[in-house]
N, CA, C and O of each residue as an XYZ file, in Angstrom:
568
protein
N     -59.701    -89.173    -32.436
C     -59.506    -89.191    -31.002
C     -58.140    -88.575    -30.667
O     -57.136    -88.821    -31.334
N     -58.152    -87.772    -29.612
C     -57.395    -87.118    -28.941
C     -56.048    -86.918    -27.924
O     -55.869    -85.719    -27.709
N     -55.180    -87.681    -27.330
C     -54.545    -87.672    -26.015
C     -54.101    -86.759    -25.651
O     -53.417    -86.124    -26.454
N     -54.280    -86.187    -24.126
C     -53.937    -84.784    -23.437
C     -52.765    -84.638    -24.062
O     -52.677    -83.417    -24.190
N     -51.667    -85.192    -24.601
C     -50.290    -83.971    -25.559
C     -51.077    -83.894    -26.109
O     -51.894    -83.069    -25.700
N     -51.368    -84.511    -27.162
C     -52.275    -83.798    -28.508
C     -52.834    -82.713    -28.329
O     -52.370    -81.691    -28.834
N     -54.091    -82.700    -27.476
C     -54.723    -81.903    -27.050
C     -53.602    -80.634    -26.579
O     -53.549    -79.606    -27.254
N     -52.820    -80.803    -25.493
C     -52.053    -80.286    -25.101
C     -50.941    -78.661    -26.304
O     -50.515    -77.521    -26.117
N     -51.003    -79.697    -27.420
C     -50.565    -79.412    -28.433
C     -51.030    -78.054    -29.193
O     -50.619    -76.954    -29.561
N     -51.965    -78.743    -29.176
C     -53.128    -77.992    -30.423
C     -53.697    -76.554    -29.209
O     -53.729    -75.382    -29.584
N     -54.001    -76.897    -28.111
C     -54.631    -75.707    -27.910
C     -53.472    -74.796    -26.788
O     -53.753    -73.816    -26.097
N     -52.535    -75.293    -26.872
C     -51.379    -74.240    -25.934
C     -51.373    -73.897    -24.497
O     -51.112    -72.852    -23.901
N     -51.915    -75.667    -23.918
C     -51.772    -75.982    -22.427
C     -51.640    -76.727    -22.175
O     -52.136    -77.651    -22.820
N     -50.873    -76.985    -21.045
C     -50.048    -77.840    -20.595
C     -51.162    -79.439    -19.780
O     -52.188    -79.411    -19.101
N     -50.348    -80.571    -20.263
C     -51.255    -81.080    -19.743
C     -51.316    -81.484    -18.571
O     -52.198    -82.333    -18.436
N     -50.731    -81.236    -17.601
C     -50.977    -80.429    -16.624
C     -52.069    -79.928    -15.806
O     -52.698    -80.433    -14.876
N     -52.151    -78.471    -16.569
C     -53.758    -77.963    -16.338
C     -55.215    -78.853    -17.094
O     -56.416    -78.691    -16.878
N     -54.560    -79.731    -17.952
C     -55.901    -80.342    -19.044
C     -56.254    -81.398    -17.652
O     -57.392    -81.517    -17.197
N     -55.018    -82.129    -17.090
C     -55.769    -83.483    -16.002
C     -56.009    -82.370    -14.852
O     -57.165    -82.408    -14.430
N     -55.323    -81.545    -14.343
C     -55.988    -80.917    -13.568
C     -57.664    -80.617    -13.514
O     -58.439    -81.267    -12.811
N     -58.008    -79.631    -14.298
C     -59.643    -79.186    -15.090
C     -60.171    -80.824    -15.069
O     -61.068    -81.300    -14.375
N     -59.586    -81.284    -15.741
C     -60.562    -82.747    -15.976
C     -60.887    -83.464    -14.106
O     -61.836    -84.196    -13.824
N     -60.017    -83.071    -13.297
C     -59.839    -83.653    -12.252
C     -61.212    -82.868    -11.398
O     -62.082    -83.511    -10.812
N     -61.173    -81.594    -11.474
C     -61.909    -80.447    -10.767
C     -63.185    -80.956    -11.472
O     -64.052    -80.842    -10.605
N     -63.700    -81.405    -12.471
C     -64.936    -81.967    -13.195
C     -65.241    -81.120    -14.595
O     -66.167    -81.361    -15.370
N     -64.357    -80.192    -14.720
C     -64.347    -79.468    -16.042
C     -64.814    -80.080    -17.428
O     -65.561    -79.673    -18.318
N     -64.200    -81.016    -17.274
C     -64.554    -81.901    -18.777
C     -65.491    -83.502    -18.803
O     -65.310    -84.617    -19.292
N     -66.366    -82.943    -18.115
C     -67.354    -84.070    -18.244
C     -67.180    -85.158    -18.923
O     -66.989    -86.352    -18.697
N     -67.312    -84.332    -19.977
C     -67.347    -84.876    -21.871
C     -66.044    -86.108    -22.092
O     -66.223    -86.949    -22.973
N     -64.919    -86.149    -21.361
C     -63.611    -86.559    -21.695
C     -64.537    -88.058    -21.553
O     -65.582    -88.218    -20.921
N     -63.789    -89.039    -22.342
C     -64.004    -90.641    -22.251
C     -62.533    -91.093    -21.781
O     -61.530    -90.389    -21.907
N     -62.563    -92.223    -21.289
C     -61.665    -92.925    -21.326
C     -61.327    -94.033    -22.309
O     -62.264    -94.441    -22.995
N     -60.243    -94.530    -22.465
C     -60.132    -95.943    -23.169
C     -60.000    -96.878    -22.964
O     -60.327    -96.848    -21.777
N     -59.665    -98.201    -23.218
C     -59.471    -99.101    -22.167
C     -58.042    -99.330    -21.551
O     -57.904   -100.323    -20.836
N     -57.183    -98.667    -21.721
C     -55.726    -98.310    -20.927
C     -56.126    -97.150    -19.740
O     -55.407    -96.944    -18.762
N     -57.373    -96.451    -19.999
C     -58.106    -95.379    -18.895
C     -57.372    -93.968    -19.113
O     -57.203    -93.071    -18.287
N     -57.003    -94.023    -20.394
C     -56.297    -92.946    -21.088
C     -57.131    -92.114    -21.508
O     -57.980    -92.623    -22.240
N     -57.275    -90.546    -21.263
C     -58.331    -89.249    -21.566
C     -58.082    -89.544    -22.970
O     -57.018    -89.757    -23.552
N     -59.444    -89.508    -23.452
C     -59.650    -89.586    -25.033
C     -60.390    -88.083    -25.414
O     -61.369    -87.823    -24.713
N     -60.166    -87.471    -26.043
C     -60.758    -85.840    -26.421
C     -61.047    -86.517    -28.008
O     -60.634    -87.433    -28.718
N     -62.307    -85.113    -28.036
C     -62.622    -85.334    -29.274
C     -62.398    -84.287    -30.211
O     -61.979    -83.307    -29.597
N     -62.493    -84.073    -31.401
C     -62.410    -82.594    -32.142
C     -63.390    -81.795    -31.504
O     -63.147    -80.612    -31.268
N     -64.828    -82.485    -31.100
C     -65.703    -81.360    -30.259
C     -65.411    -80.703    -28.887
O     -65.815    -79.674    -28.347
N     -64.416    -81.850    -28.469
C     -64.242    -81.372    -27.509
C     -63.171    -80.492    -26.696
O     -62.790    -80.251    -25.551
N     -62.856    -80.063    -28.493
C     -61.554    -79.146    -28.126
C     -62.653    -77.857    -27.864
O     -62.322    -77.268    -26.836
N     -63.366    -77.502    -28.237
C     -64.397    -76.145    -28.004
C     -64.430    -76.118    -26.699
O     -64.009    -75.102    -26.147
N     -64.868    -77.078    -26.000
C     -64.753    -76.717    -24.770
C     -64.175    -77.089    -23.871
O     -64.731    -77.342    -22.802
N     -62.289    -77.281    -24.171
C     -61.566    -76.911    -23.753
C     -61.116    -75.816    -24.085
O     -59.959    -75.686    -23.688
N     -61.665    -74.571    -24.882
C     -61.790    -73.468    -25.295
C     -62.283    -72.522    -24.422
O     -61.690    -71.538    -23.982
N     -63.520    -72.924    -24.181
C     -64.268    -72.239    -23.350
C     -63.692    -72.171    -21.868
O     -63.745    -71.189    -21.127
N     -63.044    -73.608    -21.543
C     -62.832    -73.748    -20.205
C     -61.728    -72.440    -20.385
O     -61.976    -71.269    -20.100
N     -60.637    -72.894    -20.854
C     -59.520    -72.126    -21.400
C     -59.798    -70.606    -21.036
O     -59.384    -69.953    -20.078
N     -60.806    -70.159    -22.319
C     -60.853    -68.954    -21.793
C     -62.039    -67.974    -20.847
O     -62.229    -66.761    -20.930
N     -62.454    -68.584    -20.305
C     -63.132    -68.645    -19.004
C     -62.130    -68.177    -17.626
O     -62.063    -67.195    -16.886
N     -61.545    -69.252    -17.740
C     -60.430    -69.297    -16.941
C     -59.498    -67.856    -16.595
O     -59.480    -67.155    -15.584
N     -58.734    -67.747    -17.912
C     -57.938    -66.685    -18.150
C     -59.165    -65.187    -18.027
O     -58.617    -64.091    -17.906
N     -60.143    -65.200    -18.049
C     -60.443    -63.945    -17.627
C     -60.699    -64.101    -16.010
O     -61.468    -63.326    -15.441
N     -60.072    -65.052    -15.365
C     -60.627    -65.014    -13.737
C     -61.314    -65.627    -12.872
O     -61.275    -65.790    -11.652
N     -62.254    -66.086    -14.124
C     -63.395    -66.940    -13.546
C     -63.381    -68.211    -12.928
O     -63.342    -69.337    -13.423
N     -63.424    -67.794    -11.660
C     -63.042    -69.360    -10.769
C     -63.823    -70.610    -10.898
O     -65.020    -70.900    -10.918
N     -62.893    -71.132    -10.964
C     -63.022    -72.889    -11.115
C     -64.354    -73.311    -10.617
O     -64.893    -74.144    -11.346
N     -65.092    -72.920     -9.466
C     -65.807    -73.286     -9.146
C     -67.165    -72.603    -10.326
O     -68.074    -73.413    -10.506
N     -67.266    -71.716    -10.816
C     -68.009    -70.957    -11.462
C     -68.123    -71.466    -12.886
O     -69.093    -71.309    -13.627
N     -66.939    -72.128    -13.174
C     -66.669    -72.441    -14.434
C     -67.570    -73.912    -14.278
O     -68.356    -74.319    -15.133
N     -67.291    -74.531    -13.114
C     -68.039    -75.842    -13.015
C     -69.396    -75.883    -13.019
O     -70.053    -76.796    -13.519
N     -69.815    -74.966    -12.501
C     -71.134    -74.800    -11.971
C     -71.839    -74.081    -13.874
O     -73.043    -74.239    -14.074
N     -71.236    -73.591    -14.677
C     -71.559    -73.356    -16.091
C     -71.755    -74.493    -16.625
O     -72.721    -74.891    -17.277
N     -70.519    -75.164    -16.241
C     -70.836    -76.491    -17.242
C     -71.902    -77.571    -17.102
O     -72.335    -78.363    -17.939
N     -72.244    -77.368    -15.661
C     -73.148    -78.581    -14.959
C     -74.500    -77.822    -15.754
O     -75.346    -78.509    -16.327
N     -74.569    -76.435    -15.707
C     -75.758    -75.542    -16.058
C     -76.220    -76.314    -17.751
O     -77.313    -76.767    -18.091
N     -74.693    -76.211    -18.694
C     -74.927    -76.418    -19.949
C     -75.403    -77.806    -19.969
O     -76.414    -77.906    -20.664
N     -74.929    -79.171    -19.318
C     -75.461    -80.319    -18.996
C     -76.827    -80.474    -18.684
O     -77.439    -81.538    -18.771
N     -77.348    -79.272    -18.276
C     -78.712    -79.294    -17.534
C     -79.862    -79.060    -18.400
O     -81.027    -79.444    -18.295
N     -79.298    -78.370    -19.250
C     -80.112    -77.989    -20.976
C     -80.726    -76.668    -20.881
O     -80.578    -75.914    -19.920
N     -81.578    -76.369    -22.155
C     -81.919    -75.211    -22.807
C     -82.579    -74.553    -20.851
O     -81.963    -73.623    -20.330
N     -83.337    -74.966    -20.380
C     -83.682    -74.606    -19.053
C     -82.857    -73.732    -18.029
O     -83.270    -73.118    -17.046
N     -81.650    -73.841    -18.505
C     -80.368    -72.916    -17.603
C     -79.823    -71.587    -18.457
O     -79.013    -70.742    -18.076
N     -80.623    -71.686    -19.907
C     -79.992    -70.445    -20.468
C     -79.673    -69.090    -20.058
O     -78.671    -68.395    -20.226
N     -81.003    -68.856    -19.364
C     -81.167    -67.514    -18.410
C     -79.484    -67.883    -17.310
O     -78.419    -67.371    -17.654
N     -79.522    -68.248    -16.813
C     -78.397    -68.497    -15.716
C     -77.188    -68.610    -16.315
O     -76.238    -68.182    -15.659
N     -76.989    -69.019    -17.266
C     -75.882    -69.281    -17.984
C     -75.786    -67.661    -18.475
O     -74.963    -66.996    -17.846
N     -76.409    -67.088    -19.344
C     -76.673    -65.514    -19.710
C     -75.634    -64.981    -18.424
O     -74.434    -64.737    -18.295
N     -76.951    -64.959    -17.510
C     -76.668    -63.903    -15.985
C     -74.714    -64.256    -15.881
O     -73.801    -63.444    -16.036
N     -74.648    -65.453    -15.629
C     -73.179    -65.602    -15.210
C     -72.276    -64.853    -15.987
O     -71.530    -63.953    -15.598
N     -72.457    -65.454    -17.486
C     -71.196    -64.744    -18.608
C     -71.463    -63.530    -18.791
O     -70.538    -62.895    -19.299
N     -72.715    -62.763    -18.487
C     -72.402    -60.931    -18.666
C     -72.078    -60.584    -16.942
O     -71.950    -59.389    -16.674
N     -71.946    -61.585    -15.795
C     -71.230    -60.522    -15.325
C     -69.704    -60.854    -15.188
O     -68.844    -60.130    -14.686
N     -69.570    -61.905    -15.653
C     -68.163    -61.990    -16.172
C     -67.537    -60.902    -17.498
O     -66.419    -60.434    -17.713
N     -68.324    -60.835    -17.925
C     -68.356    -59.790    -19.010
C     -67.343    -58.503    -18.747
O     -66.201    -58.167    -19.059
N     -68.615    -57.920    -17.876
C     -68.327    -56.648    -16.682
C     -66.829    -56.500    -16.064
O     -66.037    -55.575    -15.887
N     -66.861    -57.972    -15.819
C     -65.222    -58.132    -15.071
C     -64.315    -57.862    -15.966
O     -63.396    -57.053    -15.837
N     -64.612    -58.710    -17.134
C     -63.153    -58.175    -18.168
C     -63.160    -56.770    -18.628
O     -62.107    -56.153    -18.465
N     -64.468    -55.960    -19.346
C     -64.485    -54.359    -19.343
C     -63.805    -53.873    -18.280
O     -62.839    -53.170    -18.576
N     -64.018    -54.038    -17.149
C     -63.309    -53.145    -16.228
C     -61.789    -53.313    -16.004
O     -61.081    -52.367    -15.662
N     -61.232    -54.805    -16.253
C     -60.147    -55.103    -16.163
C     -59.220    -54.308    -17.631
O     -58.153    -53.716    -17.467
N     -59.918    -54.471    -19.037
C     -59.402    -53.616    -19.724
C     -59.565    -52.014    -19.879
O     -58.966    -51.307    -20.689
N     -60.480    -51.619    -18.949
C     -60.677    -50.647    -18.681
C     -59.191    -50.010    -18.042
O     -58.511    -49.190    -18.658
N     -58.926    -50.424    -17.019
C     -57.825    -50.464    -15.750
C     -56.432    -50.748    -16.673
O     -55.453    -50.072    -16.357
N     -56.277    -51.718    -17.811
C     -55.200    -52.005    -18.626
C     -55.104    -50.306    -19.394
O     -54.213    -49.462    -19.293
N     -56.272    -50.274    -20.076
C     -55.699    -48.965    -20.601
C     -55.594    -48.216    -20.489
O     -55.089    -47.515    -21.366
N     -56.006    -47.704    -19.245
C     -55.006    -46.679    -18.094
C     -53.752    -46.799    -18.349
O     -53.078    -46.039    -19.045
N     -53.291    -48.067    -17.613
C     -51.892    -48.342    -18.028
C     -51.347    -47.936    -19.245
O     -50.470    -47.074    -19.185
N     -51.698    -48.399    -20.415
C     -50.788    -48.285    -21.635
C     -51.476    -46.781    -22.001
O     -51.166    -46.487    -23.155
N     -52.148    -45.949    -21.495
C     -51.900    -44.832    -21.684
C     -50.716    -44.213    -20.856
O     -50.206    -43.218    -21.371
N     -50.317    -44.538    -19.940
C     -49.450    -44.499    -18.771
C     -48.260    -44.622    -19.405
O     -47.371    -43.807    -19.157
N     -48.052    -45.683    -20.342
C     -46.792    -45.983    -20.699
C     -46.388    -45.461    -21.644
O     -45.189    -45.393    -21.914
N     -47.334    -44.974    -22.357
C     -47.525    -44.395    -23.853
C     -46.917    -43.090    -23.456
O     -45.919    -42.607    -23.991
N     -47.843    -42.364    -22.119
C     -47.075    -41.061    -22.462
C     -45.604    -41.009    -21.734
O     -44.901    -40.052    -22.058
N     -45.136    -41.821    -20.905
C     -44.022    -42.036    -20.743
C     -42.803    -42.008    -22.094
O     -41.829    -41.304    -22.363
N     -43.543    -43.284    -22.773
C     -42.664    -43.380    -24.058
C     -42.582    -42.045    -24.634
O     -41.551    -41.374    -24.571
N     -43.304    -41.780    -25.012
C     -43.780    -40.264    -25.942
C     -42.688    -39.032    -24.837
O     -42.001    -38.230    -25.469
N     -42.638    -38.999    -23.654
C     -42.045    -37.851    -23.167
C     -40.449    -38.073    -23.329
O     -39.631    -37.171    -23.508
N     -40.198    -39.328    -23.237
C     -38.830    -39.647    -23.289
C     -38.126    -39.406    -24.483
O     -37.011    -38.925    -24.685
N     -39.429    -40.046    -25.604
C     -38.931    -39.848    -27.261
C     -38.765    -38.021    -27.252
O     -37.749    -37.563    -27.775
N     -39.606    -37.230    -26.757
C     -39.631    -36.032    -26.588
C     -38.478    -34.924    -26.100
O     -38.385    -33.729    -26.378
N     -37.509    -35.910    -25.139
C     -36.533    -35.247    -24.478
C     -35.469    -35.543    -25.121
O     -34.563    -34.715    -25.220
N     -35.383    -36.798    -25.684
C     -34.157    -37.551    -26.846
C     -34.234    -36.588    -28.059
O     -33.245    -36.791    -28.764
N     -34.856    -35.826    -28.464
C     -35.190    -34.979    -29.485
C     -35.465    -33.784    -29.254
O     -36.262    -33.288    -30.051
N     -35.047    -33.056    -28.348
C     -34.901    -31.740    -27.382
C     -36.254    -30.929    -27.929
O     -36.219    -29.700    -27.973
N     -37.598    -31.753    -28.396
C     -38.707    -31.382    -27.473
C     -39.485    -30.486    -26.805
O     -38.672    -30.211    -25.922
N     -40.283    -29.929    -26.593
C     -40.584    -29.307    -25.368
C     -41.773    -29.395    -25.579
O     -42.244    -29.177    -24.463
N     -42.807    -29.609    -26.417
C     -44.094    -29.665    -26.462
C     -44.754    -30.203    -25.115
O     -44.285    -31.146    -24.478
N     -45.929    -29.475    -24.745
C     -46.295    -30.061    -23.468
C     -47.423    -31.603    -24.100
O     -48.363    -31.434    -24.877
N     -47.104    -32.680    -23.662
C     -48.214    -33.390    -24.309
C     -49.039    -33.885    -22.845
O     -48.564    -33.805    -21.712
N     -50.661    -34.515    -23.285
C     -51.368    -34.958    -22.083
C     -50.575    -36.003    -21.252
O     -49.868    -36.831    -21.826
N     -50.702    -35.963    -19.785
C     -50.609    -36.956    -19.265
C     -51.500    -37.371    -18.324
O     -51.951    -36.772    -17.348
N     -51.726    -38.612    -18.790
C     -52.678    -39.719    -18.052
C     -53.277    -39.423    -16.601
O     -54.465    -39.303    -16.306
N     -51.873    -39.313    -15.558
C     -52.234    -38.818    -14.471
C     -53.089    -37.762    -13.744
O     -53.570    -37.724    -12.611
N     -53.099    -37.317    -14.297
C     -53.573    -35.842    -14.398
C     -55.306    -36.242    -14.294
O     -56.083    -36.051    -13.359
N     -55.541    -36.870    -15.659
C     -56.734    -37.431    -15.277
C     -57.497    -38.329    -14.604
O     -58.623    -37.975    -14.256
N     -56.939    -39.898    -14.240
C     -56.553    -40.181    -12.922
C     -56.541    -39.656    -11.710
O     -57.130    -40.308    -10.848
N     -56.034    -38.648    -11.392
C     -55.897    -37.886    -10.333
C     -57.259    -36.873    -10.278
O     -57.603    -36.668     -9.114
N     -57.827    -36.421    -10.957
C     -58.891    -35.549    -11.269
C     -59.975    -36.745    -10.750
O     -60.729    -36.629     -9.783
N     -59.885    -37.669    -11.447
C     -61.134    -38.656    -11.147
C     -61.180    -39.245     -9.490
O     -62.231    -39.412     -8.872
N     -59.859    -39.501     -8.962
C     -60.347    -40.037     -7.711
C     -60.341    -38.520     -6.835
O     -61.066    -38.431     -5.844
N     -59.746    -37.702     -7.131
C     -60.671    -36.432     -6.493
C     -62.475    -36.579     -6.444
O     -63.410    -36.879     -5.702
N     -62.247    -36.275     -7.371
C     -64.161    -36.436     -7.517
C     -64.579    -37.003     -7.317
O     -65.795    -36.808     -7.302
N     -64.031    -38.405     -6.922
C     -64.809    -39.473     -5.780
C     -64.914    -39.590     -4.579
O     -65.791    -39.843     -3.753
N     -63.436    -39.270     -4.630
C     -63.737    -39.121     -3.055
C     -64.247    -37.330     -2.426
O     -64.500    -37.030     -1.259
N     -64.268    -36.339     -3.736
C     -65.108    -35.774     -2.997
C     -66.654    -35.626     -2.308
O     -67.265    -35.079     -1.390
N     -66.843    -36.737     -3.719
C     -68.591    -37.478     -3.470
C     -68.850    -39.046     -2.216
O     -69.799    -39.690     -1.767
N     -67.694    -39.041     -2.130
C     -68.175    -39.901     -0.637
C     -68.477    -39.553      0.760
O     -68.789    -40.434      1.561
């Protein structure tokens, strides 16, 4: 058995957010003891896992609840449960999609600077360029 530090501990959140989530209905699963102290279990660090990283890709609280009530509900919600996490899915592709823009962004930054510190002149790609090409072409198609 578990107490939110512990818990707190082991999975690298504050407990804090653990009575929070537990408060919002996140953790069903939590027992109490007879001091009415959150008792976690080793199983139930998984899904403070899930909540965890659910969470961190965006997925609002309410969505996250409405999963868990789904998983409570049994094999009957699989389809729905599916539908939800691939289009959460979608959300994070596009979000790392959009990141590595960026660190191409930064990359060729780094790279031009290392380039000029070392008198350089090679022309290398930059990011923008393509970026800029792409929302042309969108908005020439709107």
């Amino acid at each position: 058995m578990l107490t939110i530090k512990e818990v707190s501990k082991i999975m690298c959140i504050s407990p804090y957010t653990l009575r929070f989530y537990d408060k919002e209905g996140l953790f069903p699963f939590v027992k109490r003891n007879e001091r009415n102290i959150r008792i976690f279990t080793e199983n139930d660090l998984e899904w403070v896992y899930v909540v965890q990283c659910l969470r961190e890709t965006g997925l609002p609280i309410a969505k996250i609840r409405q999963y868990i009530i789904m998983c409570i509900e049994g094999d009957q919600t699989i389809p729905k449960r599916l539908k939800l996490l691939e289009s959460q899915r979608e959300s994070i592709l596009l979000q790392l999609s959009e990141t590595k823009e960026m660190l191409d962004m930064v990359d060729y930054k780094i790279t031009s600077y290392r380039n000029r510190i070392n008198n350089k002149t090679d022309r290398i790609f930059n990011p923008f360029e393509k970026k800029l090409a792409k929302n042309k072409e969108n908005n020439t198609n709107e």
